[in-house]
N, C-alpha and C positions, 0 to 999 in steps of 0.2 A: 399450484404446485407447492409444495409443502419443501423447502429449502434451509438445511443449516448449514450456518456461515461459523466460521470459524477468525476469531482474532474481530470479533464485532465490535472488542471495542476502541481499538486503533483509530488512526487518519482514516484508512478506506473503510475501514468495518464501520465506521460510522456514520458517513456515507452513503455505504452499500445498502444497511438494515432497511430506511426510509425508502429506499428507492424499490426495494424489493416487495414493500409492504404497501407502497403507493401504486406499483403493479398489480396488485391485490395476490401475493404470493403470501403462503404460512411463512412465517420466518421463527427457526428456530435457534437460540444466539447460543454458541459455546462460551460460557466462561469457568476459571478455576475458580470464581468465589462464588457464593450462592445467594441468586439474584430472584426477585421475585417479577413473577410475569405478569407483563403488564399489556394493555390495548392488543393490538394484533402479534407481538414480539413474545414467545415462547424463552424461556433461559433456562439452559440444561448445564448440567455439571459435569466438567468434563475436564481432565487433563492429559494434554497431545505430549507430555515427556514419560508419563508412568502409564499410559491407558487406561486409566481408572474412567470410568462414566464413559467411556467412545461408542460402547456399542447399543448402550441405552439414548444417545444422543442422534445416533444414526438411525435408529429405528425409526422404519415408517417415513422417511426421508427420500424423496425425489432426486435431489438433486444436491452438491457439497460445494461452498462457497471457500476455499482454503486459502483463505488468506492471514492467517497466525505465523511469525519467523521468529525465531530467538533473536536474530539482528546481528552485529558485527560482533560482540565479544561475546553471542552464547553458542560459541561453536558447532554452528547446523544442528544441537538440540530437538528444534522443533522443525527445523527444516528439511531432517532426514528423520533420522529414530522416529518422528514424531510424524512425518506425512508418511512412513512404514506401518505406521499401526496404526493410523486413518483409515490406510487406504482397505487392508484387512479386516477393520471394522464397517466399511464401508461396502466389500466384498460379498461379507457376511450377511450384509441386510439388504443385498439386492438396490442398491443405491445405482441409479441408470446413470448420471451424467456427475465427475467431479472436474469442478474449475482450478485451476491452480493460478494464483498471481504471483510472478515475478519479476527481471529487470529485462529490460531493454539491453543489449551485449550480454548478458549472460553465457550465451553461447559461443561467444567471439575472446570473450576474456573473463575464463574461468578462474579467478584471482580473488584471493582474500572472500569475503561472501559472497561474490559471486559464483565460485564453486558450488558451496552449499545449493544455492537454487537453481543450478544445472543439473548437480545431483538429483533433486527434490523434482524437478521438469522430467528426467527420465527415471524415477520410479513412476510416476502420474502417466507417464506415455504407457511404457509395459505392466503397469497395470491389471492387465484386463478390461478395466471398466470403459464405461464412455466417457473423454477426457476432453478439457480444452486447457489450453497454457496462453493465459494473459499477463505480458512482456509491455512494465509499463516506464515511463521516463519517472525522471524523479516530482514530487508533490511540491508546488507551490507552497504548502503549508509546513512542509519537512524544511525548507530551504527557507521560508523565512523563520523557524525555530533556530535552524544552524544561525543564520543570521544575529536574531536574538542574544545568543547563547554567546555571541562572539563580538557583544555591543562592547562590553565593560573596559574591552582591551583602548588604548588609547589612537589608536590606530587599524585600519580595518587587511590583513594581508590578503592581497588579490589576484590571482594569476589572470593575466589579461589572454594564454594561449589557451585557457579551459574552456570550454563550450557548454552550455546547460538547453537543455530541451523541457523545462519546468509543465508540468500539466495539473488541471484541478485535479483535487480529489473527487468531486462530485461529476465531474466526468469522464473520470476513469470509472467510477461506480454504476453511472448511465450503461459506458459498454459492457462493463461487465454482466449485468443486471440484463442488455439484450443477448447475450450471447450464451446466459442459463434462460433464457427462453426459448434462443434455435435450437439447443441440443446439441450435445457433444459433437466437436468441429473437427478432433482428432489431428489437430495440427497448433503450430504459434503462431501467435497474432500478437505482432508490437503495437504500441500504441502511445504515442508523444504530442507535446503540446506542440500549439500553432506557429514556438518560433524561437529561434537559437540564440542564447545569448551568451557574451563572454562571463567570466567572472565579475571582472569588473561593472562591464555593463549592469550585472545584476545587484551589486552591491549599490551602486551609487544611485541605482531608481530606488532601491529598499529607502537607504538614509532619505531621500527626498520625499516618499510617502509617509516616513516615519517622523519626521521634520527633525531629521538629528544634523548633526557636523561632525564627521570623522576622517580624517585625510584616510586617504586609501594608498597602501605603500604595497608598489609590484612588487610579486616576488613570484618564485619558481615552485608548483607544487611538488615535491617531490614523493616517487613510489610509484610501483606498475601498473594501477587500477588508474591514476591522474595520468599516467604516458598515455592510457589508452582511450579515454578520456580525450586527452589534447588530439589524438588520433581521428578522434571522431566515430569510434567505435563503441561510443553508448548512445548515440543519437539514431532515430530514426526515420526514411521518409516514407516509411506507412501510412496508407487512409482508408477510414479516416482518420481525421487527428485533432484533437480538441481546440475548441474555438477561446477560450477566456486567455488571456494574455496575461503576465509578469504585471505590468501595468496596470490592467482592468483588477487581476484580484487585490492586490496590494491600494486602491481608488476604486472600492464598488460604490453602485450609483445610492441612495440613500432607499431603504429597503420598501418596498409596495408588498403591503399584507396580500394585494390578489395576485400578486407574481408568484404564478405557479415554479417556473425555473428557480425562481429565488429558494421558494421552499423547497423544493427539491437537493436543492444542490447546495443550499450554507446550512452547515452545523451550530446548531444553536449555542450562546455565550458559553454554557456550562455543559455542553458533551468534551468528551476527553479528546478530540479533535483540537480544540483549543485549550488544552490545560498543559503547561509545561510541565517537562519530565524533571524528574531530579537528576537523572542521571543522562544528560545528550547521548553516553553510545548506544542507549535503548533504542534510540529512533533508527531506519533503517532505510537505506539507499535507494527509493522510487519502491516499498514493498509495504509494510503493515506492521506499525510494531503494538500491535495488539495484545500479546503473548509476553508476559513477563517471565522473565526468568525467576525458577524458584528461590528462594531465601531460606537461610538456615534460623531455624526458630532457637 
């Protein structure tokens, strides 16, 4: 099946590509810069804000990996405008099955970006096409960037009532990657890691794997996305539900070349999966921040 993924080269898109192609699926990568193709990875030029390249990208195309978001500050950019003229470029070339990846509550609390990929869920639903909506918790690799990104403070603030359902990326990519092979499911399907941790909890195993010391000072997260949150309304008991732990990814075991799982599922030192952002609001809430927002030249 000949499949282009969109936002290939994010947390999941990068991920996704390997796993699609270790399926032995064509995989073909949308990006806005122009990339030369290489092994079994086709890269087409394509931009999901102006639709320049979409319909030459969808050509010939099975099935649509949509996992590209503009993220919290590109106001649904590519989350609407941009899965509207997907989807119509999509239309246009007979594409049978597109996936769409979003959050887990998106539905429950249409708030701040989460709207946007409510939005983005029911254009993908009315459609027309054959559709699936993969609703995922937030990326162990997102949460230890935030992490990251919020070492230098001299203190770590931590709401102990927040609850995190943290999942790999690489298997979130696993389900994804089966579920463009059943064919459009025409419904949503959440999909969260093996187990719920507070804030804190999740901060103080971080510093421990990371061998740092940083007192952790509670405080109250304030804003309606964290109310709902503390509510328990981004978490889900869907199964199935990924198996690698907070724990296990932050302590993997020391790498075996014939570990097929391994290769599967970790992103090599230098994919953009591991390369910090310059800019943290890029990153996106348990979604794909693949998709950069344009820049004024």
């Amino acid at each position: 099946m000949r499949i282009l993924v969109t936002g290939a080269t994010g947390m999941l898109g990068s991920a996704l590509v390997p796993a699609l192609v270790k399926a032995g699926h064509q995989v073909r990568a949308l990006s806005r810069a122009k990339r030369e193709s290489r092994g079994n990875v086709e890269w087409a030029w394509g931009d999901l804000i102006s639709g320049n390249g979409l319909a030459e990208a969808v050509h010939g195309a099975d099935a649509v990996a949509h996992l590209a978001t503009s993220g919290r500050k590109g106001r649904g950019a590519v989350d609407i405008p941009g899965t509207r003229l997907l989807i119509i470029a999509a239309r246009d070339a007979g594409v049978r099955h597109l996936l769409l990846t979003s959050v887990v509550g998106a539905d429950r609390v249409p708030a701040g970006y989460l709207r946007y990929k409510l939005e983005a869920e029911r254009l993908v639903a009315e459609s027309g096409l054959g559709w699936t909506i993969l609703r995922a918790t937030p990326f162990h690799q997102w949460l230890d960037q935030r992490l990251r990104d919020a070492v230098s403070l001299p203190v770590l603030p931590v709401d102990p009532t927040v609850p995190w359902q943290p999942v790999h990326t690489g298997e979130v990519a696993a389900r994804a990657a089966a579920l463009l092979a059943a064919g459009p499911q025409s419904t949503e399907i959440d999909y969260g890691g093996p187990e719920v941790l507070n804030t804190e909890e999740l901060a103080r195993t971080w510093l421990r794997a990371r061998h740092l010391r940083r007192a952790c000072l509670p405080v109250r997260f304030p804003g309606r996305l964290y109310a709902a949150q503390r509510a328990g309304d981004l978490i889900t008991d869907a199964t199935p539900k990924g198996e690698i732990t907070w724990h296990d990814y932050l302590n993997p075991p020391a790498p075996d070349p014939s570990d097929d799982f391994a290769s599967e599922h970790t992103a090599s030192p230098t994919s953009p999966a591991n390369q910090p952002e310059q800019d943290p609001d890029l990153h996106v809430y348990g979604g794909d921040e693949g998709y950069e927002r344009p820049t004024r030249g």
